[in-house]
N, C-alpha and C positions, 0 to 999 in steps of 0.2 A: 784339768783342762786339757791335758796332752792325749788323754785316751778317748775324750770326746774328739778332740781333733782327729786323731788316727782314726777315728771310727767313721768319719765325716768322710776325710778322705779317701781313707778306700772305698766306701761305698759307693761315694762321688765318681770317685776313678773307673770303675769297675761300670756303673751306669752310663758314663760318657761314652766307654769302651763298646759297651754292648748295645748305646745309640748308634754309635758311628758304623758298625755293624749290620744291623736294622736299616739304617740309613741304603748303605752301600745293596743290601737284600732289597729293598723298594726300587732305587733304582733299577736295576735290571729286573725286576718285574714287570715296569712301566714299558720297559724296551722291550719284553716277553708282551705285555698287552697289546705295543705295535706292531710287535711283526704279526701278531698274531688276527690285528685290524686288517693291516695291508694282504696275508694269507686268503682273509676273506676275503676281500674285498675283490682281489683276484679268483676267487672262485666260485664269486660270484658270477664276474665278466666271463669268463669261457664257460660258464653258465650258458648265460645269455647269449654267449658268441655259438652256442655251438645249438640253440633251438630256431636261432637265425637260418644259420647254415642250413636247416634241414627242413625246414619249411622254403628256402631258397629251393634244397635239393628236388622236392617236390612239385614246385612251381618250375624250374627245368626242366626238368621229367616230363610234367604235361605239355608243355611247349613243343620242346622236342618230339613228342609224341603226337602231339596234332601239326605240325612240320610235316613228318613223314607220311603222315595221313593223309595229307593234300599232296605228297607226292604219287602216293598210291595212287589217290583218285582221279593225280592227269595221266597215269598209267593206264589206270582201266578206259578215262575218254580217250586214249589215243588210240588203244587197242580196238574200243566202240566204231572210234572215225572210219580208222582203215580197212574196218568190214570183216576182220576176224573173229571168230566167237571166241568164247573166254572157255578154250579147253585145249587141253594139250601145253605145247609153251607157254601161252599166254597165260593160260593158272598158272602154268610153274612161275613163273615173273615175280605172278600177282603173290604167290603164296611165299616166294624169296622175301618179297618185300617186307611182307606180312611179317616175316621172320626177324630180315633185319631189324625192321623196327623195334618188334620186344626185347632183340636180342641190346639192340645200342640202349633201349630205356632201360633195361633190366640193369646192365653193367654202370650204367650213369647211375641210378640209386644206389647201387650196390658201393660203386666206388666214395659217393657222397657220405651213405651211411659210415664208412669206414674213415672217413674226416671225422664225420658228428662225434662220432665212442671216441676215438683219441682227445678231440674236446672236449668231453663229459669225464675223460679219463685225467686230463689234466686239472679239471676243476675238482675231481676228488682228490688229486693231489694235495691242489690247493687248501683244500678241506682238512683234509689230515694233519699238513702243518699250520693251519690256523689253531687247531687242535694242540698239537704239540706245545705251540707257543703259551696259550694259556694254561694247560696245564704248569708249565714252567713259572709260569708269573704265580699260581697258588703255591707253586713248591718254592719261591722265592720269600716269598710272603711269610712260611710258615719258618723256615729256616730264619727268617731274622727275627722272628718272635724268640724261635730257638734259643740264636743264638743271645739276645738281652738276656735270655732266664739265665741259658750257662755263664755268661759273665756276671751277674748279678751274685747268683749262687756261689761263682769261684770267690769272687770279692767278698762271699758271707764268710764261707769257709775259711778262705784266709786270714779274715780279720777274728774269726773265732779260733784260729790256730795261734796264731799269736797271742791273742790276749791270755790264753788260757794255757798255755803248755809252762813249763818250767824255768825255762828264760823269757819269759816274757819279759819288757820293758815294763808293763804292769805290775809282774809280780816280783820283779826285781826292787822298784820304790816301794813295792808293799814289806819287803821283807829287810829294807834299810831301813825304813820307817823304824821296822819294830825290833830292829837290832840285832837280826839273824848272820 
């Protein structure tokens, strides 16, 4: 009865050990699956936040750009009104204008575009550590599987070192028994 006991027990002990283990591996796997929700979830939003923004940039852009267009064109009626033909200054004016305008829309995209990448760039961030996080929750996962075999295993091994080696408690009552 004593060596079925011992064999209960360790194996019991060793199981408990390499639940508790397992346990503690699931846990932070769970918390590896949430950051790895909220990662997304975030990059998702500067996703979204950043095809806002550039469909904004675009819808700016034309605004501004038929703005100046209606400045130009009470340029040319004003130059119309006062009896000047449209050469010399008056193109030059016309053609400054002309200028500034692509010049101020160009730079308005361009600067916009350069928000939109930093938030496409932040959602890949986001991305990566979403990534990372799950990754982390399988490498959790497998490490407490791990870790049950190795305690399971140690608790074999032990209790077969014991039982079997030369002092054993086993083989100590077996050799009183027989009068050794």
């Amino acid at each position: 009865m004593g060596v079925a006991a011992m064999v209960v027990g360790t194996l019991f002990s060793s199981w408990m050990q390499g639940r508790a283990q397992q346990a503690q591996a699931e846990a932070a796997a769970r918390q590896s699956e949430q950051n790895a929700q909220i990662a997304q979830m975030n990059a998702d939003k500067a996703q979204e936040t950043a095809e806002r923004q550039d469909e904004n940039n675009k819808i700016n852009a034309e605004n501004e750009r038929r703005r100046a267009l209606l400045r130009m064109g009470q340029q040319r009626a004003a130059i119309g009104a006062s009896g000047v033909t449209a050469s010399g200054s008056a193109a030059a004016a016309l053609a400054d204008t002309g200028y500034a305008i692509n010049e101020q829309t160009g730079m308005g995209l361009y600067n916009g575009r350069q928000q939109v990448d930093n938030m496409l760039q932040q959602s890949t961030d986001f991305q990566n550590q979403s990534n990372f996080h799950s990754t982390n929750a399988r490498n959790y996962r497998a490490a407490g599987k791990r870790a049950m075999m190795n305690s399971m295993l140690t608790g074999a091994f032990s209790l077969a070192s014991n039982l079997y080696t030369g002092v054993s408690s086993a083989s100590q009552k077996t050799a009183e028994a027989t009068g050794m």
